[in-house]
TORKOL-4160 file (C-alpha; in steps of 0.2 Angstrom, whole numbers, padded with zeros to 4 digits, m for minus):
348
<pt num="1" X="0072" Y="m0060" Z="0136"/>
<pt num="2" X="0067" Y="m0065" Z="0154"/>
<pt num="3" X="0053" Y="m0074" Z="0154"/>
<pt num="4" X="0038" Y="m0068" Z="0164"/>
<pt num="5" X="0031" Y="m0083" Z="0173"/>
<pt num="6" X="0013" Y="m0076" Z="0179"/>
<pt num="7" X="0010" Y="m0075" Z="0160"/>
<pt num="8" X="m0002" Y="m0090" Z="0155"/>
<pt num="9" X="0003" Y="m0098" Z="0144"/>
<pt num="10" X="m0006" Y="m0114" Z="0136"/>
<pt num="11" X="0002" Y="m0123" Z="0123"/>
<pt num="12" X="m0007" Y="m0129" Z="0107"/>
<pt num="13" X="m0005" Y="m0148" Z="0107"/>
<pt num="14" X="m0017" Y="m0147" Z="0123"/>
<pt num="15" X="m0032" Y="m0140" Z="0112"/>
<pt num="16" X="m0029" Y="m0151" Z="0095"/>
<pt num="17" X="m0031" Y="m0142" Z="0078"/>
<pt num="18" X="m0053" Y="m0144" Z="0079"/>
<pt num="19" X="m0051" Y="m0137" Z="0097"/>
<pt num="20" X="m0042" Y="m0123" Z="0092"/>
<pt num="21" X="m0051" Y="m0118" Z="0079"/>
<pt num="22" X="m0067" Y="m0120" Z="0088"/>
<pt num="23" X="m0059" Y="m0109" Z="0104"/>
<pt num="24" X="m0051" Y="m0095" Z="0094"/>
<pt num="25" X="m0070" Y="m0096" Z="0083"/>
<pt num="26" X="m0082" Y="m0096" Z="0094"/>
<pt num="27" X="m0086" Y="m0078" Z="0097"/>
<pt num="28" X="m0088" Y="m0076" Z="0077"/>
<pt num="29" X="m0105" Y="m0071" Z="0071"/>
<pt num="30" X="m0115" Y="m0074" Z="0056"/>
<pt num="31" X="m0121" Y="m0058" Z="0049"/>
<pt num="32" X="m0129" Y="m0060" Z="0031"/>
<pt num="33" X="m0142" Y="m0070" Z="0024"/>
<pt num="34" X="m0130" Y="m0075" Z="0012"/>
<pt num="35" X="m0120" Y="m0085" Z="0025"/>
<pt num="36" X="m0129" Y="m0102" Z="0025"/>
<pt num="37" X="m0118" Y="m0115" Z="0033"/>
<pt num="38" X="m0100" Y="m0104" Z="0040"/>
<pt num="39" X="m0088" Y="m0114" Z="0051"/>
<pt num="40" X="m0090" Y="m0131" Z="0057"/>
<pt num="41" X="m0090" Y="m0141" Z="0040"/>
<pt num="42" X="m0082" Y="m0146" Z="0027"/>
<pt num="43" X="m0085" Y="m0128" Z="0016"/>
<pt num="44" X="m0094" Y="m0115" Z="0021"/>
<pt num="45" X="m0112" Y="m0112" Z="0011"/>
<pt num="46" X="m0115" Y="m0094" Z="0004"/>
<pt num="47" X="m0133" Y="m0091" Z="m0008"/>
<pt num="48" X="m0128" Y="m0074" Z="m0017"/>
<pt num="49" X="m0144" Y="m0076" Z="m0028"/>
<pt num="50" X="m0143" Y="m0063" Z="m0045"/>
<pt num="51" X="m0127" Y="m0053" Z="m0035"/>
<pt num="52" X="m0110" Y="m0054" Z="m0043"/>
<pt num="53" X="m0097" Y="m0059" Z="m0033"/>
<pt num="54" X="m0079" Y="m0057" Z="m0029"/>
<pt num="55" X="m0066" Y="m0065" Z="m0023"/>
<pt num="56" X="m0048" Y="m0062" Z="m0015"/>
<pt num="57" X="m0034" Y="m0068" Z="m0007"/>
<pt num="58" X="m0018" Y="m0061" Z="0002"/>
<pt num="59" X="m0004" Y="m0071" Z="0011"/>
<pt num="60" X="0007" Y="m0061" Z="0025"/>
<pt num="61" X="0022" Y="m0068" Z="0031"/>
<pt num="62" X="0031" Y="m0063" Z="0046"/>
<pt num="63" X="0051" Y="m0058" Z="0043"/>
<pt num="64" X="0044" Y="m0053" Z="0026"/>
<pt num="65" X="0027" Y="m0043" Z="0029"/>
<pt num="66" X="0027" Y="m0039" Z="0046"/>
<pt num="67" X="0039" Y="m0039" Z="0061"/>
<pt num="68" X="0032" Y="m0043" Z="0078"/>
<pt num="69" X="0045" Y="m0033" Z="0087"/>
<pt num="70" X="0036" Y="m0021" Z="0087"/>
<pt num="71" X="0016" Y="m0025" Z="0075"/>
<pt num="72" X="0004" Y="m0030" Z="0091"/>
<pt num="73" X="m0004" Y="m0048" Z="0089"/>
<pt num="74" X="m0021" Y="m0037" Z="0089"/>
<pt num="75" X="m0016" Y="m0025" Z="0074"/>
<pt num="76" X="m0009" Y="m0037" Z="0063"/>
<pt num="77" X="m0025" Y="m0048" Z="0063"/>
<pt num="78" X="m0035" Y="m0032" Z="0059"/>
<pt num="79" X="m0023" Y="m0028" Z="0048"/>
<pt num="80" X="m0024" Y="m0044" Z="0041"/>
<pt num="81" X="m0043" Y="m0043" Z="0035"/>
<pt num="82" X="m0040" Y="m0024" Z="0031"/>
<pt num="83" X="m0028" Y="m0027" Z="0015"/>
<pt num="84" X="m0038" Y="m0042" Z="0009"/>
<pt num="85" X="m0055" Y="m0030" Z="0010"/>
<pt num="86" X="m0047" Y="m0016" Z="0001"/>
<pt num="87" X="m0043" Y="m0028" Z="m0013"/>
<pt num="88" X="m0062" Y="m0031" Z="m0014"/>
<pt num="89" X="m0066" Y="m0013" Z="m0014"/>
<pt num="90" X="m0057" Y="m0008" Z="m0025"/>
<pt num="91" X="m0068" Y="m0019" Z="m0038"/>
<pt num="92" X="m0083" Y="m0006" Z="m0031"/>
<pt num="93" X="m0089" Y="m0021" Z="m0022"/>
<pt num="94" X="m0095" Y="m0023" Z="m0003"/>
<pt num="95" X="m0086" Y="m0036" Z="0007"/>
<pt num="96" X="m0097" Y="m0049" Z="0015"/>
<pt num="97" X="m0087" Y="m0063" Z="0020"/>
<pt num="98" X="m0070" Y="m0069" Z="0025"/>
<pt num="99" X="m0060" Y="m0085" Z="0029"/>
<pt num="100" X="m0043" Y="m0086" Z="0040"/>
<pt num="101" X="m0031" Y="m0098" Z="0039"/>
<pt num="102" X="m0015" Y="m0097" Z="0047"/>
<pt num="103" X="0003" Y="m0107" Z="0053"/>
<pt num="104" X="0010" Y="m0106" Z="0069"/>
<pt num="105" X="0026" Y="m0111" Z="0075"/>
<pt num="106" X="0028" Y="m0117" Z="0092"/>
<pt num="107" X="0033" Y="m0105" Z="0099"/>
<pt num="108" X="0017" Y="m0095" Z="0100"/>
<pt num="109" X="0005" Y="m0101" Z="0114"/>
<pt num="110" X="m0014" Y="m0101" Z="0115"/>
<pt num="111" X="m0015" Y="m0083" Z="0121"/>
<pt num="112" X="m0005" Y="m0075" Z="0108"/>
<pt num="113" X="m0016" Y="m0082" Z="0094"/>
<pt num="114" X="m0031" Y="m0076" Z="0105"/>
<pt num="115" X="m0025" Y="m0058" Z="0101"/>
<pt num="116" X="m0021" Y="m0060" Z="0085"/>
<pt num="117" X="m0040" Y="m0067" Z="0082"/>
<pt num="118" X="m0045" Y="m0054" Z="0092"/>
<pt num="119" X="m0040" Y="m0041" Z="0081"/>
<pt num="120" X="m0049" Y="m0052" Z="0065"/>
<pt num="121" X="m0064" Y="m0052" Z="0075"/>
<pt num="122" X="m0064" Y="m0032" Z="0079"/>
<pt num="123" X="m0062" Y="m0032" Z="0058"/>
<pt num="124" X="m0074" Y="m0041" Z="0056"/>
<pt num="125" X="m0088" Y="m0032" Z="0067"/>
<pt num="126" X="m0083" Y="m0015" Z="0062"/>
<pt num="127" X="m0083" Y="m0019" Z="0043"/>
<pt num="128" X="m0097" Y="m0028" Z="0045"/>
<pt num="129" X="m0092" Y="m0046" Z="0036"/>
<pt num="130" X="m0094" Y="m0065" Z="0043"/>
<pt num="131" X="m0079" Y="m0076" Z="0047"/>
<pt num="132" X="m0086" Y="m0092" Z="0039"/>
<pt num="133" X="m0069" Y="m0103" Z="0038"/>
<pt num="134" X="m0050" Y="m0106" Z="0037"/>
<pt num="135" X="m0039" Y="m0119" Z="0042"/>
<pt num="136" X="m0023" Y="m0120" Z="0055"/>
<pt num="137" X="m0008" Y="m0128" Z="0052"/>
<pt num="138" X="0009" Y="m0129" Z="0059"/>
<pt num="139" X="0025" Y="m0122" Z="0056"/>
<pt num="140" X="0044" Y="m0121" Z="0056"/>
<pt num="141" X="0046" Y="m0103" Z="0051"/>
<pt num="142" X="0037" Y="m0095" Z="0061"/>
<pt num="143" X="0019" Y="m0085" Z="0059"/>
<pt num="144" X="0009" Y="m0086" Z="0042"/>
<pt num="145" X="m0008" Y="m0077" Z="0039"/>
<pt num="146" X="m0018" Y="m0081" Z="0021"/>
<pt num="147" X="m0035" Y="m0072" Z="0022"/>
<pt num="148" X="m0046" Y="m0074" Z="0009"/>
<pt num="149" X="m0063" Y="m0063" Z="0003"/>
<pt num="150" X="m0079" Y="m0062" Z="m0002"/>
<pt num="151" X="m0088" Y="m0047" Z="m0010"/>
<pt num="152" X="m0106" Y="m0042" Z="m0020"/>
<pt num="153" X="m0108" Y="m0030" Z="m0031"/>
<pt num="154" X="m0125" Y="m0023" Z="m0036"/>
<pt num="155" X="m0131" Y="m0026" Z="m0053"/>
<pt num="156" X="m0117" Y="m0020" Z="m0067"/>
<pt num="157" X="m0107" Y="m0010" Z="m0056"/>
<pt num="158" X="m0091" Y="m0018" Z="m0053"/>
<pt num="159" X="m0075" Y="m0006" Z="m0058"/>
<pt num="160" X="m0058" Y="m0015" Z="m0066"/>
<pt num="161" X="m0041" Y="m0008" Z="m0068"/>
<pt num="162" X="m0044" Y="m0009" Z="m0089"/>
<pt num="163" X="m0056" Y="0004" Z="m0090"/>
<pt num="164" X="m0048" Y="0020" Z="m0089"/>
<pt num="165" X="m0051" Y="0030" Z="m0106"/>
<pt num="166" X="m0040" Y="0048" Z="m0113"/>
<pt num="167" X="m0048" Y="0063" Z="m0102"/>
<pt num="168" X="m0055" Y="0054" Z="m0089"/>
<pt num="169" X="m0048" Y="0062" Z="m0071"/>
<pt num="170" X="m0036" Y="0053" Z="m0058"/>
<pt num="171" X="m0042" Y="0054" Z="m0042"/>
<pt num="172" X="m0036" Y="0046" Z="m0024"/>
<pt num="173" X="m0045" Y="0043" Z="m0008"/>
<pt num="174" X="m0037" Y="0050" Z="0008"/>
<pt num="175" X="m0017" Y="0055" Z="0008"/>
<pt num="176" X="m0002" Y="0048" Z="0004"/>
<pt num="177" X="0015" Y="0042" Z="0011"/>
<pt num="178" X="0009" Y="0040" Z="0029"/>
<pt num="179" X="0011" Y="0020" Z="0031"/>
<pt num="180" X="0028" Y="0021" Z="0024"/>
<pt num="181" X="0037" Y="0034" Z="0035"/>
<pt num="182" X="0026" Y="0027" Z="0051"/>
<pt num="183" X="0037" Y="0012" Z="0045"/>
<pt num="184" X="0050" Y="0022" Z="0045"/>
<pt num="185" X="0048" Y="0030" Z="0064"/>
<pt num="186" X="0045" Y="0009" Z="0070"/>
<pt num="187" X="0063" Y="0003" Z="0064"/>
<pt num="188" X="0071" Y="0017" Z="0068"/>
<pt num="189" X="0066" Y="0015" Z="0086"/>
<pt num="190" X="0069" Y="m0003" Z="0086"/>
<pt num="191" X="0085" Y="0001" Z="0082"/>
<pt num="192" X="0087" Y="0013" Z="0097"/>
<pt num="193" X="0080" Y="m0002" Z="0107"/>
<pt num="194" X="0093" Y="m0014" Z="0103"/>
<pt num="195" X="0107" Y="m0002" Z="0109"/>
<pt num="196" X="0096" Y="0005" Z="0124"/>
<pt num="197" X="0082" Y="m0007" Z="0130"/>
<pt num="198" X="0077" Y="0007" Z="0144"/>
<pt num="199" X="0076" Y="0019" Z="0132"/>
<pt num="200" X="0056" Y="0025" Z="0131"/>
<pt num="201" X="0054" Y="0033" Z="0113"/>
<pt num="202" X="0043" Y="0048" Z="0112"/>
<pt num="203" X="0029" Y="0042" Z="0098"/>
<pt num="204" X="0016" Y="0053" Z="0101"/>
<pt num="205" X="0020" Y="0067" Z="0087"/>
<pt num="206" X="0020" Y="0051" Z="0075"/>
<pt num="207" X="0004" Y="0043" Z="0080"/>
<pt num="208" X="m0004" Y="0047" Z="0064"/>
<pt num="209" X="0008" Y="0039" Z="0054"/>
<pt num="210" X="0010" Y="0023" Z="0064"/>
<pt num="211" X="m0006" Y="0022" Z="0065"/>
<pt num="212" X="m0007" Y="0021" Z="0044"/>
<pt num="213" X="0007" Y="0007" Z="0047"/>
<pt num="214" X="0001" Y="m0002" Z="0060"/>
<pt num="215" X="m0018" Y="0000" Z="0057"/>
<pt num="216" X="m0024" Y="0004" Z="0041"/>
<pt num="217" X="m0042" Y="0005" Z="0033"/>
<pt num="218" X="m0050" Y="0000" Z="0020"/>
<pt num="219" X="m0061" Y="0011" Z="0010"/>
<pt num="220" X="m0077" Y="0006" Z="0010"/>
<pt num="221" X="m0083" Y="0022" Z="0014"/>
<pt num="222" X="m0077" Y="0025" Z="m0002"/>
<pt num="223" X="m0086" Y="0013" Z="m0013"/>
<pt num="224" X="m0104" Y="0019" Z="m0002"/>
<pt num="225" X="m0097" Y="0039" Z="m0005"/>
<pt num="226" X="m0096" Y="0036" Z="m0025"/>
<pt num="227" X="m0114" Y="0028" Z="m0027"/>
<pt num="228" X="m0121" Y="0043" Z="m0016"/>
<pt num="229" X="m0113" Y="0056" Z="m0028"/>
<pt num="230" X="m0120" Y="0045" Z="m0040"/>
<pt num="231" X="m0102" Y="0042" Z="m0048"/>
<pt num="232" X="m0097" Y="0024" Z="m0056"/>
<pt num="233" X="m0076" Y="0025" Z="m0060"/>
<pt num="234" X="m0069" Y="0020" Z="m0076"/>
<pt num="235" X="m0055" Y="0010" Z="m0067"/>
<pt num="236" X="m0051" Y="0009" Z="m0050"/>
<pt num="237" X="m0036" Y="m0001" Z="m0039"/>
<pt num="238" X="m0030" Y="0002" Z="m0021"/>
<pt num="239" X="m0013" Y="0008" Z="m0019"/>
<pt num="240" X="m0006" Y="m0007" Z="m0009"/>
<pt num="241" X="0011" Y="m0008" Z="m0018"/>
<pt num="242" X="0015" Y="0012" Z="m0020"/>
<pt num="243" X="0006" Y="0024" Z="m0031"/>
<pt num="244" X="0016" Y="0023" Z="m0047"/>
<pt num="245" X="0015" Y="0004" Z="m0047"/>
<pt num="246" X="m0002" Y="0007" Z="m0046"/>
<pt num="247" X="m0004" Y="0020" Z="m0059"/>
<pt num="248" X="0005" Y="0010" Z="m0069"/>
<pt num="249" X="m0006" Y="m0005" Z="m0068"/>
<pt num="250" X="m0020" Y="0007" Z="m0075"/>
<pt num="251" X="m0012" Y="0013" Z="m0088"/>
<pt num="252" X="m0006" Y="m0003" Z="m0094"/>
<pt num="253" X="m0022" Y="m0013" Z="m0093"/>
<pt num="254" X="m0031" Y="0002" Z="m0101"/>
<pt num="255" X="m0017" Y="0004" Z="m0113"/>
<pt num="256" X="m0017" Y="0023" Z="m0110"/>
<pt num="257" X="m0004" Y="0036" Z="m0103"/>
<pt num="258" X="m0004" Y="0050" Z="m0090"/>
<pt num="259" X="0003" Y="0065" Z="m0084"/>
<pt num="260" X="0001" Y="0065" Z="m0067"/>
<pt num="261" X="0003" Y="0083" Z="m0058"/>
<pt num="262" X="0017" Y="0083" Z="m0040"/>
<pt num="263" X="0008" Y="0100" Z="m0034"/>
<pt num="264" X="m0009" Y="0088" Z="m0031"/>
<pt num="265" X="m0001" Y="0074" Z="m0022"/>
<pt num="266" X="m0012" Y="0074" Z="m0004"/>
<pt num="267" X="0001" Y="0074" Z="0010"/>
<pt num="268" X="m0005" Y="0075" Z="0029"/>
<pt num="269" X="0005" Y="0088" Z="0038"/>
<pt num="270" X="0015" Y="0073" Z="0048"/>
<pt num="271" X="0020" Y="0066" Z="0031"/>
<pt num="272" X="0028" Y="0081" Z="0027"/>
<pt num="273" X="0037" Y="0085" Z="0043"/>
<pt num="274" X="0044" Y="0070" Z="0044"/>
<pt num="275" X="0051" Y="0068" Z="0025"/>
<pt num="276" X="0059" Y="0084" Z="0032"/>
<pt num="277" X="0066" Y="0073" Z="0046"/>
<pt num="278" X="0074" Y="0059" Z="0038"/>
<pt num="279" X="0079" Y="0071" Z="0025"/>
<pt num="280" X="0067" Y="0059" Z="0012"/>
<pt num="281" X="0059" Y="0070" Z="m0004"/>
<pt num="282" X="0040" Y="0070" Z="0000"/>
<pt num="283" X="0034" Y="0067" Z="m0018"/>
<pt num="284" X="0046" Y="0050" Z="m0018"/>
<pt num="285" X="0036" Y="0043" Z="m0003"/>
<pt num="286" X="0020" Y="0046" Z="m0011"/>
<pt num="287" X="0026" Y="0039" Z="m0026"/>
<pt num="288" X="0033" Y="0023" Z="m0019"/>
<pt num="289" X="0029" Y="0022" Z="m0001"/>
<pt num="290" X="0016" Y="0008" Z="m0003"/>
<pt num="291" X="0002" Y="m0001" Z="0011"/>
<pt num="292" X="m0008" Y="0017" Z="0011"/>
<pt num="293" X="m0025" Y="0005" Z="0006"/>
<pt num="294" X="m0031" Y="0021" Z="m0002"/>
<pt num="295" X="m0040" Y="0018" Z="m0017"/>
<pt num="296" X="m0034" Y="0025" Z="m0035"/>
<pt num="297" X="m0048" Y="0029" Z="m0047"/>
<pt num="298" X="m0051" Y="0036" Z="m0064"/>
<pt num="299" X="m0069" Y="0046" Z="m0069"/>
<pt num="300" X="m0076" Y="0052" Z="m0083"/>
<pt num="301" X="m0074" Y="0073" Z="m0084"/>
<pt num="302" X="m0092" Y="0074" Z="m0084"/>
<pt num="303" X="m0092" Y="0068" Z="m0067"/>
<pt num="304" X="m0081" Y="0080" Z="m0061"/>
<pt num="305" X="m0096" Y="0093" Z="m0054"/>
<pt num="306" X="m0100" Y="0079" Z="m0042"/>
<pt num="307" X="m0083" Y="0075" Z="m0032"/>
<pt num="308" X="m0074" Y="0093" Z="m0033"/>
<pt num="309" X="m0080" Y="0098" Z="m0018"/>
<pt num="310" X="m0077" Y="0081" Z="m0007"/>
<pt num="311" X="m0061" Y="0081" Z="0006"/>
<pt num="312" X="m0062" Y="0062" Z="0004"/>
<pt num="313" X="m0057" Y="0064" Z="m0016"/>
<pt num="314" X="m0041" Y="0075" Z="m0024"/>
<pt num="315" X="m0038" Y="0075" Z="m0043"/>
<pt num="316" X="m0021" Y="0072" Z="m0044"/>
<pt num="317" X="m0019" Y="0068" Z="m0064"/>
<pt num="318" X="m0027" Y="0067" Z="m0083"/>
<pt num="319" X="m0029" Y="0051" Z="m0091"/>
<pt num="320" X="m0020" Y="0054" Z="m0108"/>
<pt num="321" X="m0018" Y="0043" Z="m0127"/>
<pt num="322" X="m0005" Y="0030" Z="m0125"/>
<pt num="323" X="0009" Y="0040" Z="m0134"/>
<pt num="324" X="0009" Y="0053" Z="m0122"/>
<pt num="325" X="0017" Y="0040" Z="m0109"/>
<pt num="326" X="0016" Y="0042" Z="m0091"/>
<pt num="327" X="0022" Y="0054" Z="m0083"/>
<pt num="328" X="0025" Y="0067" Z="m0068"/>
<pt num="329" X="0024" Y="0084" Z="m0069"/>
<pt num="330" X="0035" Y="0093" Z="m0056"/>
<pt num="331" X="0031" Y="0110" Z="m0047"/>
<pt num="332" X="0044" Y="0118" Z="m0061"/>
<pt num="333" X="0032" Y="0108" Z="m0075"/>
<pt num="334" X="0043" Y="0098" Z="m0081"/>
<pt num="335" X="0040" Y="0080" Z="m0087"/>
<pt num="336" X="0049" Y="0065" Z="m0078"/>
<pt num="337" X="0044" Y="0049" Z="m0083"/>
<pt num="338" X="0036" Y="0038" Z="m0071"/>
<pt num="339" X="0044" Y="0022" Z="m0066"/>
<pt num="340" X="0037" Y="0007" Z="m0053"/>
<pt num="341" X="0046" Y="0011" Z="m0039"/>
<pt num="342" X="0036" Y="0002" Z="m0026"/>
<pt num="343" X="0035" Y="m0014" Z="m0018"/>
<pt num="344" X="0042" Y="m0027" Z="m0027"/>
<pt num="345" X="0040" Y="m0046" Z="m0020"/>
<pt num="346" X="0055" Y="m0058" Z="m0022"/>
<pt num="347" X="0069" Y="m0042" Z="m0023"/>
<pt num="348" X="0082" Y="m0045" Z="m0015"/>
């Protein structure tokens, strides 16, 4: 690669580890009343009062999570706070808070972390939360991110993965499958760049899809759309790791089966052209595709009345006894036993 030498470049060691915290910090604002001391100390001071809290934590590596060939410095440090506030949804909670730590080898300069902090700080003013500390530290192996969160939940009303009981409805926010093939599309084409650096892929009829790779949501519109209706799930997880994974959590916390119905599964239109495409089974990718950040849920039959109607809900399953297993149901109605399918950390 030819380096471009009208590209500023400034190197770390000319800021010092407090400078650069300081400089890539500075435009951070505090937001809640229950930030009472954020960066600049030793720890930062939060007064939650009668509020439960919660707490999570999430470490992305690069060569292992992301790949900077071609994720933007900007989307993965939104993505970055994204996956770490879906974790706190997903307990029904509102994320408030946030620290940042990361470890940079050398060969990123002063401006590439800018972006990269730039994306944590659009995060953090769209979904409303306060960066209040972190730490920097170098490294040999290239770029590490660990984000860590802070969320309140109002009176009784957190939601866990145990709680799901015989009858109760599955139900998922949004589609399915989307961050998995936009993967797909984005290794493919780096591919194509390898052989053919001129060559200038056409991304546009995959720009849904990419965007659910490169730019995911949490859903906390969610969380504020179920105490509207009024609705508290008996369980609830996002789907980070694929949906099976994910169902299986459930069900094994709850210690509960499930017969979950293929005709339901929400694909977008893209999802399915593009299964269609690479020749992949649609169901299969929304089985095991994984980083969709949607949030999977179980509620109580009697709640049913209140989210039937919703586009941002689908019933996809019925939460059975344990005996029954967990299982799919295919279009034909037959039963296939489900397996964890989906990511899987330390696999070869």
């Amino acid at each position: 690669m030819i380096e471009d030498k009208n590209i500023q470049r400034t190197e770390l060691s000319d800021l010092g580890e407090f400078g650069l915290i300081d400089h890539l910090t500075k435009n951070f604002k505090m937001n809640h009343k229950s930030t009472i001391k954020g960066i600049g100390d030793d720890a930062a001071v939060l007064d939650f009062k009668d509020n439960k809290i919660v707490v999570t934590t999430d470490l992305l590596v690069e060569g292992v999570h992301f790949d900077l060939s071609y994720m933007p410095l900007k989307h993965l440090g939104y993505k970055s706070v994204v996956v770490n506030l879906s974790d706190v949804c997903a307990m029904n909670a509102t994320p408030t808070q946030i620290t940042v730590s990361i470890a940079v080898s050398n060969r990123f300069p002063l401006e590439a972390l800018e972006e990269l902090y730039a994306g944590i700080e659009t995060a953090a003013s769209i979904y409303n939360i306060d960066v209040v500390g972190g730490d920097t530290t170098s490294s040999t192996t290239g770029l590490l991110i660990s984000i860590t969160a802070i969320g309140t939940i109002d009176g009784d009303n957190e939601v866990y993965r145990h709680g799901a009981k015989p009858n109760d409805l599955l139900v998922v926010s949004g589609d399915l499958g989307g961050a998995y093939l936009g993967l797909q599309i984005l290794e493919r084409e780096k591919e194509v760049y390898k052989v053919n650096p001129n060559n200038q892929p056409d991304l546009e009829p995959y720009s849904y899809i990419i965007e659910r790779q490169l730019k995911p949501e949490a859903r906390k519109d969610i969380i504020k759309l179920l105490k509207d209706l009024d609705v508290k799930p008996t369980s609830m997880i996002d789907i980070s790791d694929g949906l099976s994974s994910e169902i299986m959590h459930i069900c094994k916390q709850s210690e509960v089966g499930c017969d979950l119905f293929e005709e339901k599964l929400p694909l977008d239109p893209v999802v399915i052209s593009t299964c269609e495409e690479f020749n992949i089974d649609s169901t299969t990718v929304a089985l095991n595709g994984g980083e969709d950040y949607e949030l999977l849920l179980t509620v109580s039959q009697e709640d049913f009345p209140k989210i039937k109607a919703n586009p941002s809900l689908t019933v996809i399953g019925f939460i059975k006894e344990k005996e029954s297993g967990i299982h799919l149901v295919t279009r034909a109605e037959t039963k296939i036993p489900i397996k964890a399918q989906g990511w899987k950390n330390f696999n070869a």
